[in-house]
N, CA, C and O atoms as a GROMACS GRO file, in nm:
protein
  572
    1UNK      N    1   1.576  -3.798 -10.344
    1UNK     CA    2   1.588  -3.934 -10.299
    1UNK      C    3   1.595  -3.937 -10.147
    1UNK      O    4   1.684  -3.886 -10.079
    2UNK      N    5   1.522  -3.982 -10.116
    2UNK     CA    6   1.526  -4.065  -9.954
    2UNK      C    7   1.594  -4.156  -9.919
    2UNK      O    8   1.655  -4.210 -10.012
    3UNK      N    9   1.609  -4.197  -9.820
    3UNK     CA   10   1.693  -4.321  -9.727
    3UNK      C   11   1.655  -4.400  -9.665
    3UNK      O   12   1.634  -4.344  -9.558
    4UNK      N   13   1.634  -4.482  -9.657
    4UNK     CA   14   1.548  -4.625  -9.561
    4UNK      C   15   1.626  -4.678  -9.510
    4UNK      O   16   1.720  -4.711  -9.583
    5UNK      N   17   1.636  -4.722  -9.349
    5UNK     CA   18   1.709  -4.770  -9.300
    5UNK      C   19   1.662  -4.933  -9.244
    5UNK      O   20   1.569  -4.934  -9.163
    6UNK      N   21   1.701  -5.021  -9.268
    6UNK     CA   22   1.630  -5.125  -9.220
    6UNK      C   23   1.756  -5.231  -9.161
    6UNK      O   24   1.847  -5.284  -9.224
    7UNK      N   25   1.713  -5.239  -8.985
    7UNK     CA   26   1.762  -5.304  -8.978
    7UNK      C   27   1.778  -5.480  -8.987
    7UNK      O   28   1.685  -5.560  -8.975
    8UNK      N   29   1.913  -5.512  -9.009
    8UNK     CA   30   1.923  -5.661  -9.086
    8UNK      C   31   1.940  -5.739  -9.012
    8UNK      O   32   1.887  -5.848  -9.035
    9UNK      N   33   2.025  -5.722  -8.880
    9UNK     CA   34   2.076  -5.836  -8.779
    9UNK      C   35   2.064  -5.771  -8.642
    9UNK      O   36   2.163  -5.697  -8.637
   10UNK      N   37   2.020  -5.763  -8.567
   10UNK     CA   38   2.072  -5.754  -8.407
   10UNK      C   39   2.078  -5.862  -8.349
   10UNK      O   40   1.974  -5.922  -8.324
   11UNK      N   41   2.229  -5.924  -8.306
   11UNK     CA   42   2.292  -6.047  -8.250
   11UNK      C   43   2.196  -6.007  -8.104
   11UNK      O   44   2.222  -5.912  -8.030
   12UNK      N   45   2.073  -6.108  -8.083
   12UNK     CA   46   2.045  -6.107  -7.926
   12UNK      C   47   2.166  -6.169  -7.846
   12UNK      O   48   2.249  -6.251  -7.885
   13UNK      N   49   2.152  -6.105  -7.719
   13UNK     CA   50   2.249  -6.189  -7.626
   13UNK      C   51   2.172  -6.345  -7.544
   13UNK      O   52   2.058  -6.367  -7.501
   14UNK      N   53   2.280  -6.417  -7.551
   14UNK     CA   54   2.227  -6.490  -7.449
   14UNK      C   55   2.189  -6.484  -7.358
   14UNK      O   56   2.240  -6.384  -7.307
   15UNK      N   57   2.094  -6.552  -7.258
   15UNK     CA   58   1.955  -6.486  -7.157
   15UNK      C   59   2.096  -6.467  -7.075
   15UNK      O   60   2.109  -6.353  -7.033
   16UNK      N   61   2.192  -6.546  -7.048
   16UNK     CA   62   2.260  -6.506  -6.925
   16UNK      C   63   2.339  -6.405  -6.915
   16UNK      O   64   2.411  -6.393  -6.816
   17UNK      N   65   2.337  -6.308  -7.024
   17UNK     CA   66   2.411  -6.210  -7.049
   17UNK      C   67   2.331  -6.137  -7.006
   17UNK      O   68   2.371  -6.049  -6.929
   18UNK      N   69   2.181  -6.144  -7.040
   18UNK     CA   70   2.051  -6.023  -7.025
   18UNK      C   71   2.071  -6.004  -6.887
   18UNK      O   72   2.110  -5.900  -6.834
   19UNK      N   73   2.040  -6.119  -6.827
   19UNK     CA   74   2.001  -6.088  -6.693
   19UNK      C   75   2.105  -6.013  -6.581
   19UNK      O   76   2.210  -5.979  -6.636
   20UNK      N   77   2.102  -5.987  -6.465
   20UNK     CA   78   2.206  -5.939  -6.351
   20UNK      C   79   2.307  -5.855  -6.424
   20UNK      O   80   2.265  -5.756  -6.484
   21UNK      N   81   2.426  -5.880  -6.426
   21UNK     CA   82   2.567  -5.824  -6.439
   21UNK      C   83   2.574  -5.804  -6.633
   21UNK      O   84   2.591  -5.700  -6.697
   22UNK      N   85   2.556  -5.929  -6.677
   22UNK     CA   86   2.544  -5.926  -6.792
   22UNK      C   87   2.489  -5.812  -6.903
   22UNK      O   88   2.518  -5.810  -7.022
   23UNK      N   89   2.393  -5.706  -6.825
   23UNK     CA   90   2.314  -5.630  -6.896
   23UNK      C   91   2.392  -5.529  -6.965
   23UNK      O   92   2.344  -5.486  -7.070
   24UNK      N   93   2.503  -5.483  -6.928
   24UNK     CA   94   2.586  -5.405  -6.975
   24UNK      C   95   2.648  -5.462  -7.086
   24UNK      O   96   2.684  -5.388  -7.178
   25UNK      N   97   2.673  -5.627  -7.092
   25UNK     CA   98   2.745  -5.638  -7.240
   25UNK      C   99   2.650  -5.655  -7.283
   25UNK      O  100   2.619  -5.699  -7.172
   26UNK      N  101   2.530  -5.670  -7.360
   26UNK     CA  102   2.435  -5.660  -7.419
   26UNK      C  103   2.405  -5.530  -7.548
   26UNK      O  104   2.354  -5.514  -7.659
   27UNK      N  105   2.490  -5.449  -7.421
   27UNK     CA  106   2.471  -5.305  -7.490
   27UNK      C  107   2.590  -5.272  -7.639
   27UNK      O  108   2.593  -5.209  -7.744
   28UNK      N  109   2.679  -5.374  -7.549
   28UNK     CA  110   2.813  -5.371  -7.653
   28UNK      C  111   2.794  -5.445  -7.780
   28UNK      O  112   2.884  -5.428  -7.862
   29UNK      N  113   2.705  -5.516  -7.810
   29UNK     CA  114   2.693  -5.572  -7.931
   29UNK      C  115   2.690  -5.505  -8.055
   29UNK      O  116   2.620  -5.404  -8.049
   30UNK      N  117   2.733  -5.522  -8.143
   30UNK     CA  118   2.681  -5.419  -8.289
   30UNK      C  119   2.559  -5.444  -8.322
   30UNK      O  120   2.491  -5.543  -8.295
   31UNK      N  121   2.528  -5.337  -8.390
   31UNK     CA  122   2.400  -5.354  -8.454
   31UNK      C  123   2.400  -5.309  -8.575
   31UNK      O  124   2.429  -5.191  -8.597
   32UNK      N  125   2.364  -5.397  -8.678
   32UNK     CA  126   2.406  -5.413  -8.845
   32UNK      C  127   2.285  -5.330  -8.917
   32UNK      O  128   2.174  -5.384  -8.912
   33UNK      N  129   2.294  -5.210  -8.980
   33UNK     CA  130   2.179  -5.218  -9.091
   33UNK      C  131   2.254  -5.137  -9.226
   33UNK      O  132   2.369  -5.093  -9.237
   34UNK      N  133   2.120  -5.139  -9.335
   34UNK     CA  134   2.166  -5.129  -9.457
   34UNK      C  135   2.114  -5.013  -9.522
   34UNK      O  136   2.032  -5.048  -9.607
   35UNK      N  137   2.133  -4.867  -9.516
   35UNK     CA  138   2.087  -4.822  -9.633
   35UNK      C  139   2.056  -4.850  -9.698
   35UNK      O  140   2.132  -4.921  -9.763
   36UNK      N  141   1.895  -4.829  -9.763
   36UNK     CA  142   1.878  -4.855  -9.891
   36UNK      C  143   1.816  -4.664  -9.900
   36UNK      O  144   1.771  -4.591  -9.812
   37UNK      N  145   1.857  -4.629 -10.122
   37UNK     CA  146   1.860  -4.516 -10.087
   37UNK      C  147   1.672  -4.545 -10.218
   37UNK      O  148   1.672  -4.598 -10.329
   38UNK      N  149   1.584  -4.504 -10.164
   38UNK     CA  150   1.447  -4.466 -10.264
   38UNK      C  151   1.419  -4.392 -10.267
   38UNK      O  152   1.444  -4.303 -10.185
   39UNK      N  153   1.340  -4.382 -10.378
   39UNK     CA  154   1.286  -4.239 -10.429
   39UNK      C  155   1.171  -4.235 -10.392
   39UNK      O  156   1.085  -4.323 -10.397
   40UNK      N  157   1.163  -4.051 -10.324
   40UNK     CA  158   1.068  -4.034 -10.253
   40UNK      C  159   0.895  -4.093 -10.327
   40UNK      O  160   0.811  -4.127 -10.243
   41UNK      N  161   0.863  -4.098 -10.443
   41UNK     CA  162   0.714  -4.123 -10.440
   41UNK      C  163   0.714  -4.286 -10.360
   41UNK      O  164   0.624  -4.313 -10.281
   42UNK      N  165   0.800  -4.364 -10.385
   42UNK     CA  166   0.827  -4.518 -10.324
   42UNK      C  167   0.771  -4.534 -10.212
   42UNK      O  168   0.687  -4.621 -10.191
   43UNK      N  169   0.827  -4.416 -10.093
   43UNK     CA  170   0.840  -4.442  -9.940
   43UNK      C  171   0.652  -4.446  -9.921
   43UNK      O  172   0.610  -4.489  -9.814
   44UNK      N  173   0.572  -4.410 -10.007
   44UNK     CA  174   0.451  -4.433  -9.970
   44UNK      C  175   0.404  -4.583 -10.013
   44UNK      O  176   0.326  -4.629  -9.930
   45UNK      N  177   0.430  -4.664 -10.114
   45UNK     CA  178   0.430  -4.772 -10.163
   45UNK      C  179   0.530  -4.838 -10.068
   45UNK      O  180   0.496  -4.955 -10.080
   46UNK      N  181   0.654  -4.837  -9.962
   46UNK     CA  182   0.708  -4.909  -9.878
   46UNK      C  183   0.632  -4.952  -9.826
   46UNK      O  184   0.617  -5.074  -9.834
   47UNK      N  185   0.546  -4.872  -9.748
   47UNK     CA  186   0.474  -4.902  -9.621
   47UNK      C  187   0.337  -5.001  -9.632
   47UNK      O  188   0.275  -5.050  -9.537
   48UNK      N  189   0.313  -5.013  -9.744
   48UNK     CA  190   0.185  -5.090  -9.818
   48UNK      C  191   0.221  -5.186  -9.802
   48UNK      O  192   0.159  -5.255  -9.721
   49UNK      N  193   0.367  -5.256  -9.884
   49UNK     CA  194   0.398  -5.341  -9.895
   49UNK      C  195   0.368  -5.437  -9.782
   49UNK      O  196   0.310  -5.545  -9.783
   50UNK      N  197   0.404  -5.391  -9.718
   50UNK     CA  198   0.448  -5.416  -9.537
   50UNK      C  199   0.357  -5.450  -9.477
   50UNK      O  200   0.368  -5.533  -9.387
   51UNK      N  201   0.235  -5.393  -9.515
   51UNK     CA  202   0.104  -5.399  -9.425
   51UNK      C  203   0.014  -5.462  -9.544
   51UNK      O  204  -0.108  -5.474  -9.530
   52UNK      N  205   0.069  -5.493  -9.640
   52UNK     CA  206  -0.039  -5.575  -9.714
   52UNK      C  207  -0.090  -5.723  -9.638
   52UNK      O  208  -0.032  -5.824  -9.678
   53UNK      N  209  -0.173  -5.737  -9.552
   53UNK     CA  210  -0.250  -5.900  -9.498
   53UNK      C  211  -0.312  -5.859  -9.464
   53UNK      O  212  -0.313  -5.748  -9.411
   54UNK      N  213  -0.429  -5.965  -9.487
   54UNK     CA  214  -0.556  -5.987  -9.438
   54UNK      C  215  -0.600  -5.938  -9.327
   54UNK      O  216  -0.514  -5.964  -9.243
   55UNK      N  217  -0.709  -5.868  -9.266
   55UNK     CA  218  -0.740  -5.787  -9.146
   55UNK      C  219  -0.833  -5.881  -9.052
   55UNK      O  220  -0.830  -5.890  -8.929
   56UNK      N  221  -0.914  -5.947  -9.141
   56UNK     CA  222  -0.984  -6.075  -9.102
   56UNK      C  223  -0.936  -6.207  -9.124
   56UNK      O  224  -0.843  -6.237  -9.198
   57UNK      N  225  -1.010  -6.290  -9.048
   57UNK     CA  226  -1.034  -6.414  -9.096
   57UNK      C  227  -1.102  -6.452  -9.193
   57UNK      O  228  -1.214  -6.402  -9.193
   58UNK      N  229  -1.085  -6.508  -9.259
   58UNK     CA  230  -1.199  -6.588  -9.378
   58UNK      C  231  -1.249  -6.650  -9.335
   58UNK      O  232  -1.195  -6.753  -9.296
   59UNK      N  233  -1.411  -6.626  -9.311
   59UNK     CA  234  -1.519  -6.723  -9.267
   59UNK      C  235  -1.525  -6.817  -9.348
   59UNK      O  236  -1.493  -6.809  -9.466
   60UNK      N  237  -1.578  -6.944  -9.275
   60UNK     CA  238  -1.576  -7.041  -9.331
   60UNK      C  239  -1.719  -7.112  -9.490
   60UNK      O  240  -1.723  -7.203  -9.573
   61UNK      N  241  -1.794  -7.011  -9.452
   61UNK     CA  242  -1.890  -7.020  -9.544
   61UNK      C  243  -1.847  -6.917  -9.677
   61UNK      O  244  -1.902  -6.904  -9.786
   62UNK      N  245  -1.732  -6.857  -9.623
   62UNK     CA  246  -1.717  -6.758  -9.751
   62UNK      C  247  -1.582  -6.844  -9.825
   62UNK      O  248  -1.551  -6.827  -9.943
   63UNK      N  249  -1.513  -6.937  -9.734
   63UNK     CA  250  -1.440  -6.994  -9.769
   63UNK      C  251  -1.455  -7.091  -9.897
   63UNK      O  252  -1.379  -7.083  -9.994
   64UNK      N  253  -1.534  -7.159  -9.890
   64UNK     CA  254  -1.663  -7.274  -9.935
   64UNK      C  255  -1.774  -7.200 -10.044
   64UNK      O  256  -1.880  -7.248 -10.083
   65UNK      N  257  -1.724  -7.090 -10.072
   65UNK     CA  258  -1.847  -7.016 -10.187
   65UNK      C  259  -1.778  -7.052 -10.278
   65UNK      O  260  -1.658  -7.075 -10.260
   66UNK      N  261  -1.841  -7.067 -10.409
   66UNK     CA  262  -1.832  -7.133 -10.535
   66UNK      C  263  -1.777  -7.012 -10.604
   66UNK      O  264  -1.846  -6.911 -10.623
   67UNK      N  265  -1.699  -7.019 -10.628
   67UNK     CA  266  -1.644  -6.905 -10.790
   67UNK      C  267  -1.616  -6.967 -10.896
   67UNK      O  268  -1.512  -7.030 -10.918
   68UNK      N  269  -1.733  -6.949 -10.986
   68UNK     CA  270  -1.775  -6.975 -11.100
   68UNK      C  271  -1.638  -6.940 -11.212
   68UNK      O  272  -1.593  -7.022 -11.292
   69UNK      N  273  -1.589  -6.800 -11.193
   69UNK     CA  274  -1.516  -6.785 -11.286
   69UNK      C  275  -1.366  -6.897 -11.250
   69UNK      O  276  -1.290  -6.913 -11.346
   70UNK      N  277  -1.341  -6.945 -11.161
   70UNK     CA  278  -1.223  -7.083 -11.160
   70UNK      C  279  -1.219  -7.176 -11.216
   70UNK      O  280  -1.110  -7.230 -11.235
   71UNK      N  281  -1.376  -7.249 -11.283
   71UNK     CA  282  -1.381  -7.351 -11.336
   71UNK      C  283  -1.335  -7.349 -11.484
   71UNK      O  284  -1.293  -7.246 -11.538
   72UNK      N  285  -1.347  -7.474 -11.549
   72UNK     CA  286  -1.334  -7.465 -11.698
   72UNK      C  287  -1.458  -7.442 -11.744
   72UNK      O  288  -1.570  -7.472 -11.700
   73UNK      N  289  -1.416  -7.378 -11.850
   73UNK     CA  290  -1.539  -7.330 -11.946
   73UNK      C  291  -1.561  -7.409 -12.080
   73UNK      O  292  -1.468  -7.448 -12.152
   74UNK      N  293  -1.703  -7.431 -12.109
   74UNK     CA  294  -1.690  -7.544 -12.198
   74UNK      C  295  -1.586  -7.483 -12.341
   74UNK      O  296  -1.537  -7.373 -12.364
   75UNK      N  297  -1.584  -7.641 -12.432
   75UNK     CA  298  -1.487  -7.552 -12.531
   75UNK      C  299  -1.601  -7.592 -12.696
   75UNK      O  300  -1.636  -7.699 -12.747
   76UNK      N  301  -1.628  -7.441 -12.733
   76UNK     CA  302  -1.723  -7.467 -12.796
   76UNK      C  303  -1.678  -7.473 -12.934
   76UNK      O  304  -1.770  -7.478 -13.016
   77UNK      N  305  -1.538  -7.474 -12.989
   77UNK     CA  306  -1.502  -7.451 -13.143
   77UNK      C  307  -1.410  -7.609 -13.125
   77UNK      O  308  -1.290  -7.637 -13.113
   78UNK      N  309  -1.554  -7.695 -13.130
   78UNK     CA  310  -1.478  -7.848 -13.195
   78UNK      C  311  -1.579  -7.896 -13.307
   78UNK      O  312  -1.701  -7.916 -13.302
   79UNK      N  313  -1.489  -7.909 -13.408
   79UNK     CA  314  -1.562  -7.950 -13.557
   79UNK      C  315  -1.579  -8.116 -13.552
   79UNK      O  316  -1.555  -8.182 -13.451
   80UNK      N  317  -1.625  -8.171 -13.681
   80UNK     CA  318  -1.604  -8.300 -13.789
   80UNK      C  319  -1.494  -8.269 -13.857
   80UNK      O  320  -1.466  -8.164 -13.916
   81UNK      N  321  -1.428  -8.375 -13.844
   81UNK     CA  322  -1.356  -8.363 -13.959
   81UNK      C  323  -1.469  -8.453 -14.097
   81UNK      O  324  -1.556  -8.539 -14.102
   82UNK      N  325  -1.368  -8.336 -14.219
   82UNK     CA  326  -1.504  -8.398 -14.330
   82UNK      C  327  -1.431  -8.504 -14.408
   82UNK      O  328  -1.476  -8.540 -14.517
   83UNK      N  329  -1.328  -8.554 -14.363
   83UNK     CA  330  -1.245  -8.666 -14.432
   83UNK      C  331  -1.298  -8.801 -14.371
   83UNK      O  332  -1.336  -8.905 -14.426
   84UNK      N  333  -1.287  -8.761 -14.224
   84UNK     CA  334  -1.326  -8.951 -14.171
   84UNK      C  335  -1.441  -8.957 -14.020
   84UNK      O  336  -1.472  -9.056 -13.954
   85UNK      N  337  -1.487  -8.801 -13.999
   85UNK     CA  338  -1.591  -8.740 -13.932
   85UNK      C  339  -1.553  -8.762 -13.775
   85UNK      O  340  -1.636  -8.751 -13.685
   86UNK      N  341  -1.456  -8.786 -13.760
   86UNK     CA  342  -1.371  -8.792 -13.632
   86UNK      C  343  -1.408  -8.630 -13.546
   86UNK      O  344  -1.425  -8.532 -13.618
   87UNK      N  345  -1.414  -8.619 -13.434
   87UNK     CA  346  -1.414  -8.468 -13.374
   87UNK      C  347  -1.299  -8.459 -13.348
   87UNK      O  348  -1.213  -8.542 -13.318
   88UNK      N  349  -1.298  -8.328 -13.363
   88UNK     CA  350  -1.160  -8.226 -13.367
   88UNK      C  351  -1.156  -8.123 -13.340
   88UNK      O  352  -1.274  -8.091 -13.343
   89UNK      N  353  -1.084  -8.009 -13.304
   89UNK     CA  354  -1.067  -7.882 -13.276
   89UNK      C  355  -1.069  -7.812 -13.396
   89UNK      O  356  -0.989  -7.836 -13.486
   90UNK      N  357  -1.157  -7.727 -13.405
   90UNK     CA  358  -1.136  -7.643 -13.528
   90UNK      C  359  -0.996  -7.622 -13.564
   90UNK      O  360  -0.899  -7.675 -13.509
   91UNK      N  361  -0.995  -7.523 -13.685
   91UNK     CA  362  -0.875  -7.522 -13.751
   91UNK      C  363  -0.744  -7.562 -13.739
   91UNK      O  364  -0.642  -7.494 -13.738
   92UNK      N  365  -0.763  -7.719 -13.729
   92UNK     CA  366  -0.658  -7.846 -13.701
   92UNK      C  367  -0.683  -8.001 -13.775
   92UNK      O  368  -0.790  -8.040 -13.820
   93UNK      N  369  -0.574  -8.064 -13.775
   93UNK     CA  370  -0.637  -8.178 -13.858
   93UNK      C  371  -0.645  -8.272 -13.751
   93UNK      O  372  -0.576  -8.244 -13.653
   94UNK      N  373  -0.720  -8.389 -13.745
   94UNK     CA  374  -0.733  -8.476 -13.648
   94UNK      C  375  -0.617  -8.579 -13.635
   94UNK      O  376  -0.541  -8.589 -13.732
   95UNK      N  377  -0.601  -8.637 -13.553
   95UNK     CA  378  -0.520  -8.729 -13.547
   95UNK      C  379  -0.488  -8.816 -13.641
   95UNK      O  380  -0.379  -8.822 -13.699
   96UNK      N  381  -0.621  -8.913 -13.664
   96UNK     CA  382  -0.594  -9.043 -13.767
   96UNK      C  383  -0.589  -8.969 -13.907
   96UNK      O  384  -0.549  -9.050 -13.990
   97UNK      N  385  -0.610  -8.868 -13.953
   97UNK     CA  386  -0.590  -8.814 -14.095
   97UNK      C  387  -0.390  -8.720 -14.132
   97UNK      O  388  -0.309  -8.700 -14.223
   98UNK      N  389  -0.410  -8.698 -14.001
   98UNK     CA  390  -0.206  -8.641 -13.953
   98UNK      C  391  -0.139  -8.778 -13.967
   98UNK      O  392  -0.037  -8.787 -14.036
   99UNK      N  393  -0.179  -8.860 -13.918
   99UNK     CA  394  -0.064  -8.992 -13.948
   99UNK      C  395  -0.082  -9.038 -14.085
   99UNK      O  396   0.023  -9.048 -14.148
  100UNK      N  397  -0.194  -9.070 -14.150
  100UNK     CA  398  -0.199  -9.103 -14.282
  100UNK      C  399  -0.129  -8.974 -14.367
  100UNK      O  400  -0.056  -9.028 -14.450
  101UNK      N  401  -0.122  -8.860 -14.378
  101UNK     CA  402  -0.048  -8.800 -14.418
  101UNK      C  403   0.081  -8.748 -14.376
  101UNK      O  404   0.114  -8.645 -14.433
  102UNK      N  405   0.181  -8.804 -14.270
  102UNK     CA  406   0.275  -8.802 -14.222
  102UNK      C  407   0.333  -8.941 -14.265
  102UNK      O  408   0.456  -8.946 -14.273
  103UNK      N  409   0.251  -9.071 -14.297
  103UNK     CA  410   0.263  -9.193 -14.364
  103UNK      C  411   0.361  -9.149 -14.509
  103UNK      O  412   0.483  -9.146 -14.529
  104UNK      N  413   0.263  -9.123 -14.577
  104UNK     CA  414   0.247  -9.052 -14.719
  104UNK      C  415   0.430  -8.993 -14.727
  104UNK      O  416   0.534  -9.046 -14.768
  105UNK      N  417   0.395  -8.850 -14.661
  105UNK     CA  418   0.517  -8.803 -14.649
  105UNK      C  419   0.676  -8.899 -14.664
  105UNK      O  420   0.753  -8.897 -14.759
  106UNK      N  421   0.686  -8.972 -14.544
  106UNK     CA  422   0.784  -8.988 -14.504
  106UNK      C  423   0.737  -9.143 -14.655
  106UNK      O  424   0.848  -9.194 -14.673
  107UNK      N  425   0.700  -9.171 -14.689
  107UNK     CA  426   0.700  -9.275 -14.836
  107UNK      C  427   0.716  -9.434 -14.739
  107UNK      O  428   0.795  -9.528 -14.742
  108UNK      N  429   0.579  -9.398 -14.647
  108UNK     CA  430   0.545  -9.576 -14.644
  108UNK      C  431   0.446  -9.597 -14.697
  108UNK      O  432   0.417  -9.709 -14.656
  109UNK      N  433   0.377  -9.569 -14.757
  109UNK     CA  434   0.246  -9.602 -14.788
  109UNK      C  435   0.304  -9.645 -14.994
  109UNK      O  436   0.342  -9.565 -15.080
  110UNK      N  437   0.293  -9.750 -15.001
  110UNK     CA  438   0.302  -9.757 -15.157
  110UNK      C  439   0.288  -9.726 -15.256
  110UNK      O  440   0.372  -9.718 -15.345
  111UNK      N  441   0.139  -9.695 -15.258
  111UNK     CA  442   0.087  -9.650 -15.380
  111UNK      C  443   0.087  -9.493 -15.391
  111UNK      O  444   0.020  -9.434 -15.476
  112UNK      N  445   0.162  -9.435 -15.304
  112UNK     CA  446   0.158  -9.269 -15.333
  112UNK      C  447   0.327  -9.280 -15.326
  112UNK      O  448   0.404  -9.188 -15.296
  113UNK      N  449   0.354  -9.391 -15.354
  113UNK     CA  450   0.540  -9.382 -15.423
  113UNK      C  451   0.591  -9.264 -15.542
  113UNK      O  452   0.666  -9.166 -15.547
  114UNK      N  453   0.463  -9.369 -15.664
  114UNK     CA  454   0.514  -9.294 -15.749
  114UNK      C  455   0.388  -9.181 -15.780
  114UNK      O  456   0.268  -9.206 -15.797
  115UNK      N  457   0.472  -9.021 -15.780
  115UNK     CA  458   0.384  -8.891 -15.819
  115UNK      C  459   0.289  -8.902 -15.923
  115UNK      O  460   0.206  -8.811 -15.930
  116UNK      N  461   0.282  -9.008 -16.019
  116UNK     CA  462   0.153  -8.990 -16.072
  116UNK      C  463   0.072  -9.058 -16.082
  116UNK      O  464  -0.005  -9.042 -16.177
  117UNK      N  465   0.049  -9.168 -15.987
  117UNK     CA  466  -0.027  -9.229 -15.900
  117UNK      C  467  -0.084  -9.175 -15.778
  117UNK      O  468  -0.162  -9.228 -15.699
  118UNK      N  469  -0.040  -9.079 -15.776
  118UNK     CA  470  -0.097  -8.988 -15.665
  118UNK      C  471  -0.159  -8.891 -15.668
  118UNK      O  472  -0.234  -8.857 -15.576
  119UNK      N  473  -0.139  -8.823 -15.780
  119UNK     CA  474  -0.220  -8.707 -15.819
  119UNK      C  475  -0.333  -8.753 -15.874
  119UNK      O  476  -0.442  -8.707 -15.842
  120UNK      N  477  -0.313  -8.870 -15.982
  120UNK     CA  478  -0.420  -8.923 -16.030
  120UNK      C  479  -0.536  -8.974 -15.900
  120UNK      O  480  -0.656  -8.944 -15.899
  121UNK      N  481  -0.486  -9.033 -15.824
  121UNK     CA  482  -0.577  -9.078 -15.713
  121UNK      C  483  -0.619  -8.922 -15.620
  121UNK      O  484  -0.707  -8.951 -15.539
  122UNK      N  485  -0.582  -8.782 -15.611
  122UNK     CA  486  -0.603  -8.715 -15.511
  122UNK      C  487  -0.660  -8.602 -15.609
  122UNK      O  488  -0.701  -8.509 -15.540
  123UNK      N  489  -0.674  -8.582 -15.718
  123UNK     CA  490  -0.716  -8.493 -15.820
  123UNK      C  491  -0.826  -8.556 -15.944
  123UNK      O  492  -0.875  -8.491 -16.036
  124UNK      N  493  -0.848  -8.710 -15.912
  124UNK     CA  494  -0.901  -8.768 -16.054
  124UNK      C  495  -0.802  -8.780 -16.195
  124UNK      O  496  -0.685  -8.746 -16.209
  125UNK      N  497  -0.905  -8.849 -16.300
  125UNK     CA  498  -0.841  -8.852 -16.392
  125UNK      C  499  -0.806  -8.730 -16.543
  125UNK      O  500  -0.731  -8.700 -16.636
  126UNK      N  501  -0.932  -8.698 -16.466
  126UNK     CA  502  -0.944  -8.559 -16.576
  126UNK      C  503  -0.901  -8.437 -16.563
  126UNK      O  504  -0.935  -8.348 -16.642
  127UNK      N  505  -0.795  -8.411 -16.432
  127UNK     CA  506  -0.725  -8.325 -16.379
  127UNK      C  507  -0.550  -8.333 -16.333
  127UNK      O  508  -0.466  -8.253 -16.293
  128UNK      N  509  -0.554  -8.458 -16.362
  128UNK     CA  510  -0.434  -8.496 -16.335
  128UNK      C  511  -0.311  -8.446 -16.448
  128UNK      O  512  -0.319  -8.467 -16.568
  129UNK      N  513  -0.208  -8.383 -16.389
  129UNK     CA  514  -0.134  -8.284 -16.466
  129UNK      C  515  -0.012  -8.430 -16.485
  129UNK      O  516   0.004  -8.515 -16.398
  130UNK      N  517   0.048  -8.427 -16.592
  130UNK     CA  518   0.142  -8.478 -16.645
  130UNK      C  519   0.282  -8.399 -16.614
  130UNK      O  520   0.301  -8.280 -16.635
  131UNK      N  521   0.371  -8.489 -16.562
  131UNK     CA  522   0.519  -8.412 -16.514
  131UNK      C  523   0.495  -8.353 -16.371
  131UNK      O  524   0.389  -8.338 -16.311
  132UNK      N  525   0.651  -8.316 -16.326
  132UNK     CA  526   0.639  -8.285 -16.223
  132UNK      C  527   0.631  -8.113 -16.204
  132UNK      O  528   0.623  -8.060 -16.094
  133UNK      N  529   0.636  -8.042 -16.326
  133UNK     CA  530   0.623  -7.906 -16.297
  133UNK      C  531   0.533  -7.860 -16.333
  133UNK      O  532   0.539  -7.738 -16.322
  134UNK      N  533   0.378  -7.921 -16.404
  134UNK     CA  534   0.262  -7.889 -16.427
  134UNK      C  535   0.279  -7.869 -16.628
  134UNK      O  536   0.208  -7.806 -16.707
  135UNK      N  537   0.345  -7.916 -16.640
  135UNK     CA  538   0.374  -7.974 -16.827
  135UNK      C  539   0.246  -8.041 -16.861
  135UNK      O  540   0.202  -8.149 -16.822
  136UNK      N  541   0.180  -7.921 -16.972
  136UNK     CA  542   0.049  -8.047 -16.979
  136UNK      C  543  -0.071  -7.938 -16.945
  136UNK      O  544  -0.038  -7.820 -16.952
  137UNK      N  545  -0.201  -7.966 -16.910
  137UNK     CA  546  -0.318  -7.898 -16.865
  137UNK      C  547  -0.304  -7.793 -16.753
  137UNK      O  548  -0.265  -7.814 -16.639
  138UNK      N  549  -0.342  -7.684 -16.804
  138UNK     CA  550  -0.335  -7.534 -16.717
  138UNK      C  551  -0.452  -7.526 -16.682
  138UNK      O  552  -0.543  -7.576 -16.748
  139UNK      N  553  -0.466  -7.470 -16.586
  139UNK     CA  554  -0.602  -7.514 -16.461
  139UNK      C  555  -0.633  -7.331 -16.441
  139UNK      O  556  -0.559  -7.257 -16.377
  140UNK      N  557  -0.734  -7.296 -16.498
  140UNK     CA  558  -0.794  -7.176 -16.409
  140UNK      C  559  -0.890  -7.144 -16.311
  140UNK      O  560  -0.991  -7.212 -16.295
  141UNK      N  561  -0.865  -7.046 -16.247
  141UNK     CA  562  -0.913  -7.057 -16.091
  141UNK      C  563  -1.038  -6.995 -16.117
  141UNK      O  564  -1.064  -6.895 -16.184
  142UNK      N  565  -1.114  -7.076 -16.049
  142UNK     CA  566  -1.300  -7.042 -16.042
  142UNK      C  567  -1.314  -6.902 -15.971
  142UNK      O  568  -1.232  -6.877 -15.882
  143UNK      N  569  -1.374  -6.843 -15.989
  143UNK     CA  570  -1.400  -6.742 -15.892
  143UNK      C  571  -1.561  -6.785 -15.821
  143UNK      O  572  -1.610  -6.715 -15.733
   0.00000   0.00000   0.00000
C-alpha cells in the first residue's frame, strides 16, 4: 500500500501580510493535508483521473454532426387488437377493452352480475357449464 498526500487547505495570507514585513508571517501559517492510504495498482488510475479533459476544442461543425444512434428508433411490435381493432403494443391489452373488463370485475356492468349469464354470453350456449365449479359438461382439450 502506498500513501497519497493531498493537500486540503492552505489558509492564503492576506496581500498585506504577503507584501514588505508581513512575508515572514505567511510562513507561519499551517498547512492542512490528508493521508489517504491506496493501493499501489490505483496510484496509476489516480493520475488519469486527474487528467481526464478534453485536449481540444470541439469544432463547431463536429459539434452540429448528427448522431443517429441518439434518436428514437421506430417501435415496430404494435398490433390490432382483435376484439375492437384499436392499435396497441403487442403483448398487452388496449385501453378501451382494460376498462370494459376492469368494469366487469369490479360488478358495474349488469348483465355479467349474475355467473351464468356470463358464461353463457362469453362461451355460448352449447358450452356453458352449469354451477360454479364446472358440475355438468367436461370439456376436452383439442390438441
Amino acid at each position: 500500500m502506498a500513501s497519497l498526500s493531498l493537500p486540503l487547505l492552505r489558509p492564503s495570507a492576506p496581500l498585506s501580510l504577503r507584501t514588505g514585513l508581513g512575508l515572514g508571517l505567511a510562513s507561519l501559517l499551517p498547512r492542512i493535508s490528508i493521508r489517504i492510504a491506496v493501493p499501489a495498482p490505483l496510484l496509476g488510475i489516480w493520475d488519469s483521473i486527474f487528467r481526464a479533459a478534453p485536449k481540444k476544442k470541439t469544432s463547431h461543425s463536429r459539434k452540429r454532426m448528427r448522431q443517429a444512434t441518439k434518436y428514437l428508433r421506430d417501435n415496430l411490435g404494435l398490433n390490432r387488437c382483435p376484439s375492437c381493432g384499436m392499435v396497441k403494443r403487442a403483448h398487452t391489452l388496449c385501453t378501451p377493452c382494460y376498462g370494459d373488463i376492469k368494469k366487469v370485475w369490479k360488478g358495474k356492468v349488469p348483465e355479467f352480475n349474475d355467473p351464468s349469464a356470463w358464461t353463457e354470453k362469453l362461451l355460448g350456449d352449447d358450452m356453458a357449464m352449469k354451477g360454479d365449479f364446472g358440475e355438468g359438461k367436461t370439456y376436452k382439450r383439442q390438441a
